[in-house]
C-alpha positions as CSV (number, residue, x, y, z in Angstrom):
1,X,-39.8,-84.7,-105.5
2,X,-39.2,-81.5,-103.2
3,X,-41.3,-78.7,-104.0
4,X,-39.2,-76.4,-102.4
5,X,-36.6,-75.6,-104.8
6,X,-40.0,-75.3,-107.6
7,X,-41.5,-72.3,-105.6
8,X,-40.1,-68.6,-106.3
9,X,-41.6,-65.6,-105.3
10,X,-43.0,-63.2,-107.3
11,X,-40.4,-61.0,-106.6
12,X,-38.0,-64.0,-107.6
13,X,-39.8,-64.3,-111.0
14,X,-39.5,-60.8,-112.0
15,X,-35.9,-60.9,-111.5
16,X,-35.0,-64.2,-113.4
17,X,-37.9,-63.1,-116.6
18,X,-35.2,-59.8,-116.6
19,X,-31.9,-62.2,-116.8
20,X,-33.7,-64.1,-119.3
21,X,-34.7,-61.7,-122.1
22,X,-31.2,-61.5,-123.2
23,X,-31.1,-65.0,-123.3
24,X,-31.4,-67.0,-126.3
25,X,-33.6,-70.7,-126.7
26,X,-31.0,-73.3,-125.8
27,X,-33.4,-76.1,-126.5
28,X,-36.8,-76.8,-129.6
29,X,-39.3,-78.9,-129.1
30,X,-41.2,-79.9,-132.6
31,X,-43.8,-82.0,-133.3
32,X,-42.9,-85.5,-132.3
33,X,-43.0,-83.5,-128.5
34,X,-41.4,-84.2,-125.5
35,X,-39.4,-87.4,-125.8
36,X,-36.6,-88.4,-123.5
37,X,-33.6,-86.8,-125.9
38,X,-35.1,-83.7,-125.6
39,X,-35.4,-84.2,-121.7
40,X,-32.4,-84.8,-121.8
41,X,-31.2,-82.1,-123.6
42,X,-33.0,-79.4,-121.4
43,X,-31.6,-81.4,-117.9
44,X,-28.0,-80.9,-119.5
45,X,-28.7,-77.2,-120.1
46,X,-30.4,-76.1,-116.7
47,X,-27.6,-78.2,-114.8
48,X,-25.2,-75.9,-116.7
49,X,-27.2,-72.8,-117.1
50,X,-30.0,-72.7,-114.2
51,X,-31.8,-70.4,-116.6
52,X,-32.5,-71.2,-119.8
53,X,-35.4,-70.7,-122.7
54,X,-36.9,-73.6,-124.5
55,X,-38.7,-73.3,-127.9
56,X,-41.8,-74.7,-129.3
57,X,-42.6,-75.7,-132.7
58,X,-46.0,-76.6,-133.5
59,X,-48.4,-77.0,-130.5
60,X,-51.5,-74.4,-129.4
61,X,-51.4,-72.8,-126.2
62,X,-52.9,-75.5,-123.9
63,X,-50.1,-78.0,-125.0
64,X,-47.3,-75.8,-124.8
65,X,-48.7,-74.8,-121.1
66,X,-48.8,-78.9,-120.4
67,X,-45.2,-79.4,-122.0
68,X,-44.0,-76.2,-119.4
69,X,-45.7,-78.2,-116.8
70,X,-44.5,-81.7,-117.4
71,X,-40.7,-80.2,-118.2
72,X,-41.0,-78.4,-114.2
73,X,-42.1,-81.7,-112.3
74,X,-40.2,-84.2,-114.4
75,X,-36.8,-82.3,-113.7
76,X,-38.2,-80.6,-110.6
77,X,-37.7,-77.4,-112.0
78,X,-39.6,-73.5,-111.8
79,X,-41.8,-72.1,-114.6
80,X,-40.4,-68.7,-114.9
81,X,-42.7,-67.1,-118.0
82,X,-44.6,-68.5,-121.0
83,X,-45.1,-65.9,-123.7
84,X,-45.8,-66.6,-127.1
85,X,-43.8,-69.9,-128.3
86,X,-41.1,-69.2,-125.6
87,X,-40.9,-70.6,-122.2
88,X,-38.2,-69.9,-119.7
89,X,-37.3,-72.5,-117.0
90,X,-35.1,-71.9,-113.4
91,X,-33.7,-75.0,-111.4
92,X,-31.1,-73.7,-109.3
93,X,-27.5,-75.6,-109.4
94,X,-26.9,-78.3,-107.1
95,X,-24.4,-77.4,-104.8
96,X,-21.0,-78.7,-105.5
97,X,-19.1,-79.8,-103.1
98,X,-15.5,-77.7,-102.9
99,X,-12.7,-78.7,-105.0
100,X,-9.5,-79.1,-102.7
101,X,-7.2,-75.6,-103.0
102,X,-5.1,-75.4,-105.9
103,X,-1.5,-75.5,-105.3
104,X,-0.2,-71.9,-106.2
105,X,1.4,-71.1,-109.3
106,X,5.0,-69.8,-109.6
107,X,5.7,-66.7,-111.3
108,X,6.8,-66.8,-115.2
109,X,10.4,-65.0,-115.2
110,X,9.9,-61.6,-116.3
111,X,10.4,-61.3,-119.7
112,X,13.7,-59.6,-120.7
113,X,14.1,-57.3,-123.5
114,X,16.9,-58.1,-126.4
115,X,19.0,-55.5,-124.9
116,X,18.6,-56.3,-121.3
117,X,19.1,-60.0,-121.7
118,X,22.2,-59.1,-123.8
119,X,23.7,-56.9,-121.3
120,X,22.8,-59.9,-118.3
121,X,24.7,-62.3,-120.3
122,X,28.0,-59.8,-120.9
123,X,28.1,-59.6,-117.2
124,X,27.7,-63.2,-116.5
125,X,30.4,-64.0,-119.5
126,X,32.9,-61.3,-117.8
127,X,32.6,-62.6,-114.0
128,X,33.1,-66.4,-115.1
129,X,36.7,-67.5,-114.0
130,X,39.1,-68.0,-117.1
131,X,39.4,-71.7,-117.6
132,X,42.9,-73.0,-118.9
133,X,42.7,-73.5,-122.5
134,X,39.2,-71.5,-122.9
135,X,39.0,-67.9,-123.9
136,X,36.6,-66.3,-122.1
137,X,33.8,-65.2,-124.6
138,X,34.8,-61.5,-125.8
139,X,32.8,-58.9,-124.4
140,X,31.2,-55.9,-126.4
141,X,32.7,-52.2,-126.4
């Protein structure tokens, strides 16, 4: 495991207990524990989140402070705070590598108003050549 992305700062954990109180539990764990769903579940949400609050159901203080160790060395992540039946866990991202650049758009024609695209049309219909045998369309007055 590398221990190096687990250790924050203090001044780190201040900062990331302040961008979790908003937050609200992504993940519960009840009385049948820590089982590999539930593992599961919480590697899904820090690989999407980096910052999330986990729930517990159930279990005195001791346990839930051996279920926020266990969670942080099984998916090498950072306690962040343990208060009450809440505890917050940080795993930074794993850098991504670059997608390639994305081919640029084209520009939507600009949308044309009922009058405007009437008037573009009478001038196209008056600068078309007469045709044998075809009227030209009649033009408004």
């Amino acid at each position: 495991m590398n221990d190096s992305i687990t250790d924050i700062t203090s001044g780190q954990r201040r900062s990331l207990r302040a961008l979790a109180h908003p937050l609200k539990p992504v993940v519960s764990i009840s009385q049948k524990g820590l089982s590999d769903t539930v593992l599961a579940e919480i590697e899904r949400c820090l690989a999407a989140h980096e910052l999330i609050k986990i729930r517990v159901y159930g279990h005195e203080r001791e346990q839930r402070e051996t279920l926020l160790a266990e969670v942080c060395t099984m998916l090498n992540a950072a306690p962040v705070q343990h208060i009450g039946n809440l505890l917050v866990v940080w795993r930074e991202k794993p850098a991504v590598a670059e997608p390639s650049p994305a081919v640029p758009r084209r520009r939507a024609a600009p949308v044309l108003s009922k009058k405007a695209a009437a008037a573009k049309t009478d001038k196209a219909a008056r600068s078309r050549k007469i045709v044998l045998g075809k009227p030209r369309r009649p033009t408004r007055t």
